[in-house]
matplotlib code that plots the C-alpha trace (Angstrom):
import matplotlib.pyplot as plt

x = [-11.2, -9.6, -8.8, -5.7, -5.2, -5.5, -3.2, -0.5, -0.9, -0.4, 2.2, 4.3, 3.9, 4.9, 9.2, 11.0, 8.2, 8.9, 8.9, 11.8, 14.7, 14.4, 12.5, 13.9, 11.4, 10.8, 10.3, 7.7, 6.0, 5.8, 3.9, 1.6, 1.2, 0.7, -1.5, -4.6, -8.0, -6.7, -3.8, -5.3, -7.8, -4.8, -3.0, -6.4, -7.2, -3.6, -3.4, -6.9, -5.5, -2.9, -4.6, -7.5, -4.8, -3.5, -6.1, -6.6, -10.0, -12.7]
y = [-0.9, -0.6, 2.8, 4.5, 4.2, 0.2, 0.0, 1.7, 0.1, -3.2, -1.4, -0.7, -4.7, -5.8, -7.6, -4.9, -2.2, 1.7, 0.7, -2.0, 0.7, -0.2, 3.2, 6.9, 9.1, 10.7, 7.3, 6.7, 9.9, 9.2, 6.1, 7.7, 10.6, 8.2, 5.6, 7.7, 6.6, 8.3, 6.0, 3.1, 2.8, 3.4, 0.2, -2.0, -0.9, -1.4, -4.9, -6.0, -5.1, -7.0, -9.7, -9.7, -9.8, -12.4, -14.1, -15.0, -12.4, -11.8]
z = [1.9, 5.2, 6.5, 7.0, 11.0, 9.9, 6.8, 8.0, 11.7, 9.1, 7.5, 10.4, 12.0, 8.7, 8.8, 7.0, 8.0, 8.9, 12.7, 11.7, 10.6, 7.3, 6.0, 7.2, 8.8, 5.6, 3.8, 6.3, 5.9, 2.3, 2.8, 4.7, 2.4, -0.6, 1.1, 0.0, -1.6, -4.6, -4.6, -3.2, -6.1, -8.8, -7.6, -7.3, -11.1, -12.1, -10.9, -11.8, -15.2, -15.0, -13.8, -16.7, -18.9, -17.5, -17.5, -14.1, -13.4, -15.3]

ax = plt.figure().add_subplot(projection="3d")
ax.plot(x, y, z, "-o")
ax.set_aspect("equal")
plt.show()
């Protein structure tokens, strides 16, 4: 897993991205705040599940 300096440095080059005027400030302090390990591992189980039910991992 990458670390945070990286994903959000990602984030931020991304079209549509905090740095783009899209996000407020506070949008893009939530991002940061939520882009945690914590987090991070709750979305990679979540769509593995999905995907095993899917049937496209096993």
């Amino acid at each position: 897993m990458e670390n945070l300096t990286d994903f959000l440095a990602q984030v931020n080059a991304l079209p549509g991205g905090p740095k783009s005027g899209r996000f407020t400030s506070a949008q893009a302090g939530l991002l940061a705040k939520h882009s945690t390990d914590v987090v991070q591992l709750y979305w990679q189980y979540l769509l593995t599940s999905a995907a095993m039910a899917q049937g496209w991992a096993t």
